[in-house]
C-alpha positions as a printed Julia matrix, in Angstrom:
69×3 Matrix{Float64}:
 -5.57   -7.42   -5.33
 -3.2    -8.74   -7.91
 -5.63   -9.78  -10.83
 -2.96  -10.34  -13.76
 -1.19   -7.44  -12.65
  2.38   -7.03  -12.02
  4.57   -7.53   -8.83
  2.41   -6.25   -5.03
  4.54   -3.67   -3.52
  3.8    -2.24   -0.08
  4.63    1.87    0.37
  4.66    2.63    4.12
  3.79    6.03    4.74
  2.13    6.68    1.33
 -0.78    9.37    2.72
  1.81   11.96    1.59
  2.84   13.93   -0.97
  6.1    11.82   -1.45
  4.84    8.36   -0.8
  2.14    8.8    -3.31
  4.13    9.94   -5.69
  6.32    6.64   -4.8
  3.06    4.59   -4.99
  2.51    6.37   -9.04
  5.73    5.85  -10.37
  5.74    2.14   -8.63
  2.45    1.71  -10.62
  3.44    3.16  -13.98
  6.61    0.31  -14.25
  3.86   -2.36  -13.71
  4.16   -3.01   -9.75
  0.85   -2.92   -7.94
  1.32   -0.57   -5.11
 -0.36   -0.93   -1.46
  0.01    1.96    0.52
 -0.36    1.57    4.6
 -0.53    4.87    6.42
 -1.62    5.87    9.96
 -3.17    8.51    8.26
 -6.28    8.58    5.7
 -5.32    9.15    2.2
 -7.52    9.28   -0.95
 -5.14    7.33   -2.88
 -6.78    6.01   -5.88
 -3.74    4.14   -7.78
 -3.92    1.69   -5.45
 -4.81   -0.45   -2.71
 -4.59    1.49    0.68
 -4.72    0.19    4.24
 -5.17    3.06    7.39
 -2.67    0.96   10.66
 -0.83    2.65   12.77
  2.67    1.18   12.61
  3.19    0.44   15.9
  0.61   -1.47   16.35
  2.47   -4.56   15.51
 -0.52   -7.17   15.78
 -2.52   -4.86   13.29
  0.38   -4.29   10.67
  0.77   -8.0    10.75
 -2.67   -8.93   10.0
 -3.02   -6.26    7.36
  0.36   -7.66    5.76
 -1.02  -11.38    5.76
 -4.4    -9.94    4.35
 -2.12   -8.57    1.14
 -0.05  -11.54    1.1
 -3.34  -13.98    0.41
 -4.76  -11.77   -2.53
């Protein structure tokens, strides 16, 4: 996920208005956004991941699965 790019940044709760708008301006100072939502989004800035926060085994494997890109 982070070819040459700048700093991975993980938005929870991104699917929304506010989060995506966290996950743009997070992208536009050179960070490379990943947003993790329990809901679907059509985010296209960045990466996105659809986990249900408390499911604790599945956030973890999702956040080792964006820590080894």
């Amino acid at each position: 996920m982070n070819e040459g790019g700048g700093p991975v940044c993980v938005v929870f709760g991104g699917a929304g208005a506010l989060g995506s708008a966290v996950a743009s301006g997070l992208l536009d100072r050179g960070y490379l956004p990943v947003v993790i939502d329990k809901n679907p989004a059509d985010v296209e800035c960045c990466g996105f991941y659809q986990v249900d926060l408390r499911n604790l085994e599945e956030l973890v494997s999702v956040l080792r699965r964006i820590n080894e890109r």
